[in-house]
Phi, psi and omega in degrees: 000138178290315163324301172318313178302300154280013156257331173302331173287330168278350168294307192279348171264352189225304188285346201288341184275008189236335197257145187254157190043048181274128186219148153324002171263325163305341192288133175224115190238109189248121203256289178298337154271016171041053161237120194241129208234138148224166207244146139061053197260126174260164178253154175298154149340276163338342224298300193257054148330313213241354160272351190043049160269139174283049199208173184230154153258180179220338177218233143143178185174153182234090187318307211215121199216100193239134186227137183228094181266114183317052232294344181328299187259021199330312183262013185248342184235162194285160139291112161282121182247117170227152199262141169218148197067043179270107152265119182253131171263106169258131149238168196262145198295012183266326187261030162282148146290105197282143156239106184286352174270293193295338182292326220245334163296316197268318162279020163283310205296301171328320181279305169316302155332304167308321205250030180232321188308313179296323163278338108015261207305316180293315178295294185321326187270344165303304175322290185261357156217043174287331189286000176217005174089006183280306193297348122329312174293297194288006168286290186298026164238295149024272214259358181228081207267008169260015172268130188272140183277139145313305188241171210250144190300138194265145191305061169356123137233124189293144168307163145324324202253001164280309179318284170349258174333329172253001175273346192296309186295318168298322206259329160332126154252138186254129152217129187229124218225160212330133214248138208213111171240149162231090191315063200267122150222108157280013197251293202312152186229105175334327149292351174220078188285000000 
């Protein structure tokens, strides 16, 4: 179904640096009671990296990841997200063990991303300015993103499903119901705390 499609991409898009493997086969979708329910979801390694806390996870899992969208009432009512089950295994970021194979995939993965983003990014402007020398221009701004434009950025106009995505996001409530992390240190040596 394309509705499975374009919320598992948006799932996927707000959800993808932290959850692993998210796919539309995961999807339990009541498209008129506005509920998309996902199960047994694990987290990356990674997922809290980019906050810079002095610790990893190592293992983590989300049982139940339930969104309840108003679609009737999209700007008047909230999106609810609610997490049931978060579980986490945290260790301190010194006993992560480097893997240069998980190291050298995840700046593949990064990179592919970038190179999905630029093209994209390469169509739409083909797309809306080859007649006029404008596509040359969103290429050098592009592929050169510390160059200040000569002339001021013209009003982005956004999609439906972009439009869609960001009152969901302005609009959101998080509940988050039992929550279970588990501290392993293996470094503190008990006798010398």
């Amino acid at each position: 179904m394309v509705l499975e499609s374009v919320v598992a991409d948006l799932l996927n898009r707000f959800l993808g640096d932290y959850v692993e493997n998210l796919n539309k086969s995961q999807l339990k979708l009541g498209i008129w009671g506005g509920n998309v329910a996902l199960d047994n979801l694990q987290i990356k390694e990674n997922a809290l990296s980019e906050l810079d806390v002095p610790f990893k996870v190592k293992a983590g899992q989300i049982d139940k990841l339930t969104l309840k969208i108003p679609w009737k009432n999209l700007y008047g009512e909230a999106v609810v997200a609610t997490l049931e089950g978060l579980y986490l295994l945290v260790v301190p970021g010194a006993s992560i063990k480097y893997d240069a194979e998980k190291e050298e995939k995840s700046l593949q993965d990064i990179k592919q991303k970038e190179l999905c983003r630029i093209e994209e990014a390469l169509q739409k402007a083909a797309e809306k300015g080859a007649h006029s020398g404008e596509f040359m221009y969103g290429l050098e701004n592009l592929l050169y993103k510390d160059v200040k434009p000569d002339k001021p950025k013209e009003a982005k106009k956004d999609t439906f499903l972009e439009k869609l995505a960001t009152q969901v996001i302005k609009n959101v409530q998080v509940k988050i119901t039992d929550i279970h992390i588990k501290y392993e240190d293996d470094i503190t040596d008990p006798e010398r705390p």
